[in-house]
C-alpha positions in Angstrom: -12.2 -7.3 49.9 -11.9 -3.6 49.4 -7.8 -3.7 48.5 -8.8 -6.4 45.7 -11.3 -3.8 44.1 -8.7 -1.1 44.6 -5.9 -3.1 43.0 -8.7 -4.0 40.4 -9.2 -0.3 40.0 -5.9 0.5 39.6 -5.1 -2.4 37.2 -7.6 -1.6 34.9 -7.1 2.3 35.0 -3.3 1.4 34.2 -4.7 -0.7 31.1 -6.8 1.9 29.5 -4.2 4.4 30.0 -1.7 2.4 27.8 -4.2 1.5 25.5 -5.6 5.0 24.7 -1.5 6.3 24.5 -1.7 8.0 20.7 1.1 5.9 18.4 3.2 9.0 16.2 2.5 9.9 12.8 3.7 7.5 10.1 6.7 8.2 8.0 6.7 9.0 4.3 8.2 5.5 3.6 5.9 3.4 6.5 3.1 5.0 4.3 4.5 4.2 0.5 5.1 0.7 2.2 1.9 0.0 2.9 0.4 1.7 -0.1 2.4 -1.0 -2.1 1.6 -4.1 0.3 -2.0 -3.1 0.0 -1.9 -2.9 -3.8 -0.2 -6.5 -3.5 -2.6 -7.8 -1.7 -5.6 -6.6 -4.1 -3.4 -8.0 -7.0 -3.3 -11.3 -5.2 -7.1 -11.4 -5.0 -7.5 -11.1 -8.6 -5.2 -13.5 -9.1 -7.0 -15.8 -6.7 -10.2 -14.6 -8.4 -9.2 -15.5 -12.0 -7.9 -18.9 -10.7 -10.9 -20.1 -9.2 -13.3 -18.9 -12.2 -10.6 -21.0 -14.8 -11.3 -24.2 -12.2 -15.1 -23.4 -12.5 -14.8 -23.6 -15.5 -12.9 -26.7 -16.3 -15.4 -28.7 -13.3 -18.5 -27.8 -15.8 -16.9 -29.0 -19.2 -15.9 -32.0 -16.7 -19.3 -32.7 -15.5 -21.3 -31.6 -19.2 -18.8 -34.3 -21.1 -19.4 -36.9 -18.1 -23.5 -36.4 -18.4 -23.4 -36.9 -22.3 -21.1 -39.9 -22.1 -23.5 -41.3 -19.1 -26.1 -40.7 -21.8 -27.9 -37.8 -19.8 -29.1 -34.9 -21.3 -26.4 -32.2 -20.3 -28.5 -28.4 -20.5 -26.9 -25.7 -22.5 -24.0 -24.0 -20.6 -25.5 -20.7 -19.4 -23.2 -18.0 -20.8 -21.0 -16.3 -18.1 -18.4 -13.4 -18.7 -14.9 -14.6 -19.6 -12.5 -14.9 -16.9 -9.7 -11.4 -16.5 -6.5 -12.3 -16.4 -5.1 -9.8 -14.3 -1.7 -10.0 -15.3 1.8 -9.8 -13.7 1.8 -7.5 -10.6 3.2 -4.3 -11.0 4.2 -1.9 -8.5 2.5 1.3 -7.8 4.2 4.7 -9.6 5.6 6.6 -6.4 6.8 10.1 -6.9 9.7 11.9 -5.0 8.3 14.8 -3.0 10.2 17.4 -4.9 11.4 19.8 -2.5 13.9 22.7 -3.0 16.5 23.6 -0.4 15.4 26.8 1.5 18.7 28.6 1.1 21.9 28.3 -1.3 23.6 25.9 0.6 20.7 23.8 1.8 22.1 23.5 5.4 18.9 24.1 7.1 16.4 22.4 4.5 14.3 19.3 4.4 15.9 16.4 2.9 14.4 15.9 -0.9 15.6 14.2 -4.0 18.6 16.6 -5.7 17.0 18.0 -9.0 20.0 20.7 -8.8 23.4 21.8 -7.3 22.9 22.9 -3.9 25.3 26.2 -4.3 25.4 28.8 -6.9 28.4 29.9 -8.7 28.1 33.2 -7.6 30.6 35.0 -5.5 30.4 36.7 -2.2 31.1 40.0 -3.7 28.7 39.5 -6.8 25.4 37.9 -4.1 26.0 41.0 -1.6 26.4 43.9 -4.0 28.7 46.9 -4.5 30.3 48.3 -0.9 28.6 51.4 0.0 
């Protein structure tokens, strides 16, 4: 009995350890990635928002023109906003993190988007000065 609760122990310790492990940060494009999925996915609820006002509106002209024709008396429609279109989806804007190399060449800097060349046209005698 006591090396089941020991095992049990150990089992559940082992669990919780992997569970609480901290995942690494995300990357610049993980992050613009989701950004854009989750402005897809509140496009798509528009879109499935404006879709089922049109249908709810179509089933009550459907039923007011079958309650006339039946000889009912169909009430006024009660006045509701107009359905938004929400158009085609477009993408979020994402700008470049614009980042300048740290030296001349650039060998030791960040990666960024090239706005400029990553070397002067200067020469070695003209960046270092006159010999003293």
């Amino acid at each position: 009995m006591r090396l089941s609760v020991i095992v049990a122990a150990a089992a559940t310790s082992f669990v919780l350890g992997a569970a609480l492990a901290k995942l690494p940060p995300q990357s610049d494009e993980a992050k613009a990635k989701a950004a854009e999925t989750a402005s897809k996915s509140a496009w798509s609820d528009k879109v499935a928002g404006y879709q089922l006002c049109r249908s709810m509106d179509r089933v009550a002209v459907a039923y007011r023109s079958h309650a006339v024709g039946a000889g009912k008396s169909a009430s006024a429609p009660e006045q509701t906003p107009a359905c938004a279109d929400p158009g085609p989806y477009v993408p979020p804007q994402t700008t470049p993190a614009a980042s300048k190399p740290l030296e001349a060449a650039g060998a030791h800097s960040p990666p960024g988007t090239a706005t400029s060349p990553p070397s002067n046209k200067a020469t070695s005698a003209e960046m270092t000065g006159p010999r003293k």
